[in-house]
C-alpha positions as CSV (number, residue, x, y, z in Angstrom):
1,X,6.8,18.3,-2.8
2,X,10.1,20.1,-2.8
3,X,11.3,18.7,0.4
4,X,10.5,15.0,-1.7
5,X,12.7,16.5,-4.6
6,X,15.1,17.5,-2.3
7,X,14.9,14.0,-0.9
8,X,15.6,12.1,-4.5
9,X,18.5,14.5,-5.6
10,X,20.3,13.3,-2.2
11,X,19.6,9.8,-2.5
12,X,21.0,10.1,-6.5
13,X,24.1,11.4,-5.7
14,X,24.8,8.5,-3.0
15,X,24.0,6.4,-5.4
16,X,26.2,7.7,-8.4
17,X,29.1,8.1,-6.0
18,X,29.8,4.0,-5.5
19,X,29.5,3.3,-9.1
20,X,32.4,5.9,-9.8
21,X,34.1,4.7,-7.5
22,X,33.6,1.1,-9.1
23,X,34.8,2.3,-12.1
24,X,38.0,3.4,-11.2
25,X,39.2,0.0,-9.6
26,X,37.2,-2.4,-12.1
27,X,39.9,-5.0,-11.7
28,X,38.8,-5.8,-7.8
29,X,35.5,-6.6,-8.6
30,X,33.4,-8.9,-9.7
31,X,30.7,-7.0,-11.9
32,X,27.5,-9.4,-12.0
33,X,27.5,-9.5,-7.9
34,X,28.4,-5.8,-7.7
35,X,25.3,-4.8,-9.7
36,X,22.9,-7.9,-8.0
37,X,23.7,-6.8,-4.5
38,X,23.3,-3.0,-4.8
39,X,21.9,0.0,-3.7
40,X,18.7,0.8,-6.1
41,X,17.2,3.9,-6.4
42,X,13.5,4.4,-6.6
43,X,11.3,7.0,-8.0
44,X,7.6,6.7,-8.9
45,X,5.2,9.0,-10.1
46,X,1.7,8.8,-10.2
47,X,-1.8,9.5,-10.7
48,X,-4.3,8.5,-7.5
49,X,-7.8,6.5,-8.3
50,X,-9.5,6.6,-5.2
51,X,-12.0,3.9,-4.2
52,X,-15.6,4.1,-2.4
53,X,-15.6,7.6,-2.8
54,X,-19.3,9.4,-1.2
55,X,-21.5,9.5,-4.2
56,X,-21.9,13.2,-3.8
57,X,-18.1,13.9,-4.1
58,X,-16.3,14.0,-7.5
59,X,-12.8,13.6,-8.1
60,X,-11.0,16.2,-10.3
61,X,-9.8,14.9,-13.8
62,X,-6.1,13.8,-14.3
63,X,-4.8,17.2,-15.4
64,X,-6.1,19.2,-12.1
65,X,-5.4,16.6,-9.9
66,X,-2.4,16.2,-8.3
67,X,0.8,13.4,-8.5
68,X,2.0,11.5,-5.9
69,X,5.3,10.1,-5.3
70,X,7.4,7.4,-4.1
71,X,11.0,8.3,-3.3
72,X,13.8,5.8,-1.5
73,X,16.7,3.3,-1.7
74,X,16.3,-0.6,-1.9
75,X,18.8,-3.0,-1.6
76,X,18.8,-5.9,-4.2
77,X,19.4,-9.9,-3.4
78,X,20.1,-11.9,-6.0
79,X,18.7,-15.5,-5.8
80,X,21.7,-17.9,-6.7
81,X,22.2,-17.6,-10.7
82,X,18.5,-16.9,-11.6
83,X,16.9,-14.1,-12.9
84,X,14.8,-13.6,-10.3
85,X,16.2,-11.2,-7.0
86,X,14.4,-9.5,-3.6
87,X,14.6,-6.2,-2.9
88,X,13.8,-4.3,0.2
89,X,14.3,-0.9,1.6
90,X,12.8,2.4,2.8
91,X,11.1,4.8,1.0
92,X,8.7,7.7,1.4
93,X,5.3,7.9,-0.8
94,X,2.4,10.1,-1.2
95,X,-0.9,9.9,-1.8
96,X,-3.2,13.1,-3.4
97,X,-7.1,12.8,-3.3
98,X,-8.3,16.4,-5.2
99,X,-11.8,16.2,-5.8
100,X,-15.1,19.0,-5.0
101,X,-15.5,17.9,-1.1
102,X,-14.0,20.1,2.0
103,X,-13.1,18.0,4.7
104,X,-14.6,18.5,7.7
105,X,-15.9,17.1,11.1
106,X,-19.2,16.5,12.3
107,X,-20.3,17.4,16.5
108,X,-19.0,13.9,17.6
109,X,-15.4,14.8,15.7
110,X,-16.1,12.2,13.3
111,X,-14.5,13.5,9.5
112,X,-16.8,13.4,6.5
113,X,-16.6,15.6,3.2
114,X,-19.2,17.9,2.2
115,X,-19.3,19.2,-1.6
116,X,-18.3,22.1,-2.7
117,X,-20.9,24.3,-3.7
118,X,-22.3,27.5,-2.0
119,X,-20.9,30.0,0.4
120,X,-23.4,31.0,3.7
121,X,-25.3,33.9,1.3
122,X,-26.3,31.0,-0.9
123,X,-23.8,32.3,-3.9
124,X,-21.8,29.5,-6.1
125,X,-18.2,28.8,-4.9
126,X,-15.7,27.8,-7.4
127,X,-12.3,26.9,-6.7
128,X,-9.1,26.3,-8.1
129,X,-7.3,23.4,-6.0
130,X,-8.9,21.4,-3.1
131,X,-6.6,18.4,-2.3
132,X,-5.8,16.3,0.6
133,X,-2.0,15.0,0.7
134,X,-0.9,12.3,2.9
135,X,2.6,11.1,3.1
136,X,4.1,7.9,4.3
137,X,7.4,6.0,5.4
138,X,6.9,2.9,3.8
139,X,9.3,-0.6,4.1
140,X,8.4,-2.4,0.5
141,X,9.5,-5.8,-0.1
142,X,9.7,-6.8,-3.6
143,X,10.3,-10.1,-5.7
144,X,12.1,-9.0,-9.2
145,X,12.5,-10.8,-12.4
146,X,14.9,-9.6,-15.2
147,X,15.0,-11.3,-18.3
148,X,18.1,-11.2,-20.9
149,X,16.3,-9.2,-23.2
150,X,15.9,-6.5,-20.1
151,X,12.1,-7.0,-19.8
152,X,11.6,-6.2,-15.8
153,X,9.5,-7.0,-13.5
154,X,8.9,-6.7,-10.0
155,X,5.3,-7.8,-7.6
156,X,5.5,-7.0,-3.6
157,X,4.2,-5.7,-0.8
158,X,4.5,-2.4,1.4
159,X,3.6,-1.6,5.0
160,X,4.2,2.2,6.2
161,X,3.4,4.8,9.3
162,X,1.7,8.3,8.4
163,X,4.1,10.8,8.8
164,X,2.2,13.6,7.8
165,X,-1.2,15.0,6.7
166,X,-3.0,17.7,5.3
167,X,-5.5,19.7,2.9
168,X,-4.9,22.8,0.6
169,X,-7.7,25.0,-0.2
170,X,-7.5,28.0,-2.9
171,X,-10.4,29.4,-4.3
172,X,-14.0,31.6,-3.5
173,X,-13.9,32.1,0.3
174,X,-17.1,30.2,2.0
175,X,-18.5,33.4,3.9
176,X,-18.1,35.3,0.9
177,X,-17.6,33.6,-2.8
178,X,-17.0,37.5,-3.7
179,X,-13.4,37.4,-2.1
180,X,-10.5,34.7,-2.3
181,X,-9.5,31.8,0.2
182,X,-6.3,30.4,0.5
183,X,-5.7,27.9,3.0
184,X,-3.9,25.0,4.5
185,X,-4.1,22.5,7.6
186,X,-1.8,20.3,9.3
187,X,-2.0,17.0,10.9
188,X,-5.4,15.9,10.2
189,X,-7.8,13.8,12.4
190,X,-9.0,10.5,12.4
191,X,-6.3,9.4,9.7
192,X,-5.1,5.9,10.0
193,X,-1.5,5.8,11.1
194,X,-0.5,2.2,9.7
195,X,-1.1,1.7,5.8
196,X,-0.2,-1.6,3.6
197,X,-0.7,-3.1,0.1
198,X,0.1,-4.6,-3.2
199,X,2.6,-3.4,-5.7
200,X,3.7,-4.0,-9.3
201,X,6.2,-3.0,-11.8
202,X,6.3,-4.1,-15.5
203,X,8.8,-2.3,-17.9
204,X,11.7,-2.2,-19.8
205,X,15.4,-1.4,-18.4
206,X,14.7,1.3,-16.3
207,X,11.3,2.5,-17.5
208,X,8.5,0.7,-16.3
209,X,4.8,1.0,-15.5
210,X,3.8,1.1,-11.7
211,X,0.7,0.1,-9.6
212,X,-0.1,-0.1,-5.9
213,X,-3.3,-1.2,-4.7
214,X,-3.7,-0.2,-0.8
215,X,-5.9,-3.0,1.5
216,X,-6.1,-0.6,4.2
217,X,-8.5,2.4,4.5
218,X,-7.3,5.9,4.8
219,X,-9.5,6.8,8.2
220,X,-10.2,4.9,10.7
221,X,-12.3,2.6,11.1
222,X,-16.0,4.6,12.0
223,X,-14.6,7.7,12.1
224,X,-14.1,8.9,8.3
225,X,-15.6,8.0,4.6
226,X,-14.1,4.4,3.5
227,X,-11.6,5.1,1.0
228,X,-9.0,3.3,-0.7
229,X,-6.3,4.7,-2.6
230,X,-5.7,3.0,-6.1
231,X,-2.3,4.0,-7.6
232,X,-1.3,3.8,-11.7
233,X,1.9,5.6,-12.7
234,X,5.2,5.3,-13.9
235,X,8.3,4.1,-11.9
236,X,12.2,4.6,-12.9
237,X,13.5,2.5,-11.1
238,X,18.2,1.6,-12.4
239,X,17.3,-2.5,-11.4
């Protein structure tokens, strides 16, 4: 998450630094085609609805569970003297699934989730955060509207490559709900290395209520629970 941060305050600057340079020499350009065909920066946050989900596995409420993100630039093309425009560019997004199942993997490597509830003595576990985190570099392409009034909005579609994967345990150990676990693995199995779906944005000016609804699964196909990661946020996005 802070290498995402880290990621947005980059992309910020580079996109502050045209527009004061702009500013200084107003009288060489033309304003409506320097802010139609323009560098746009993206930032999304939100909260992850996860479909199909094993009937013995419960997601944690909104205010344990984790946010995702969407960071990037997209460049905007006007079309003619309309109001409507495409966009398309790069941009990295996350998904979070926190909920009471441990990931694991069965004798023929196959990955399935197993709740939460007892370590080997037979004691109740508890824990504070169990979340797996994937992250994607995604290429959306969007078709935008903007109205006079600046009601915005935007629908499109994304396609992106897994780029990295992994859970985060912290809470009773599983030998021994008596002492305290912390722990974290990298570059999961079975994961599905291409994702794609749906987007939308409605809002006004720069504020404006996000969706994405994925149409690929997050494992592969016969080798992991079929889920589907259902996205609802809030996007600021300066188009």
């Amino acid at each position: 998450m802070r290498t995402l941060i880290l990621f947005a305050a980059i992309l910020l600057s580079g996109t502050l630094l045209p527009a004061q340079e702009t500013a200084a020499d107003s009288s060489t350009v033309t304003p409506a085609k320097e802010k139609s065909n323009a560098l746009i920066f993206i930032l999304d946050l939100h909260h992850d609805l996860w479909m199909d989900v094993p009937e013995e596995i419960e997601q944690d409420g909104f205010f344990r569970s984790a946010l995702g993100i969407n960071i990037g630039l997209m460049y905007g093309i006007p079309l003619g003297t309309s109001m409507f425009s495409v966009a398309i560019g790069p941009t990295v997004g996350t998904h979070a699934f926190s909920s009471n199942g441990q990931l694991l993997q069965d004798a023929d490597e196959n990955s399935f989730f197993q709740k939460i509830e007892k370590d080997i003595a037979g004691n109740d576990i508890s824990y504070k955060r169990n979340r797996l985190t994937l992250t994607y570099l995604d290429l959306p392409v969007e078709v935008r509207m903007k109205t006079r009034s600046d009601i915005r909005a935007a629908v499109g579609f994304k396609a992106g490559y897994l780029v990295g994967s992994e859970t985060f345990y912290n809470g009773d150990s599983f030998l021994n709900a008596e002492k305290q676990l912390k722990v974290r693995y990298y570059a999961l199995e079975n994961i599905e290395k291409l994702r794609y779906g749906a987007l939308l944005r409605l809002g006004y000016k720069w504020f404006n209520l996000y969706g994405y609804y994925s149409l690929s699964r997050v494992f592969e196909d016969g080798k992991g629970p079929e889920l589907y990661p259902v996205s609802v946020g809030i996007s600021l996005v300066p188009f």
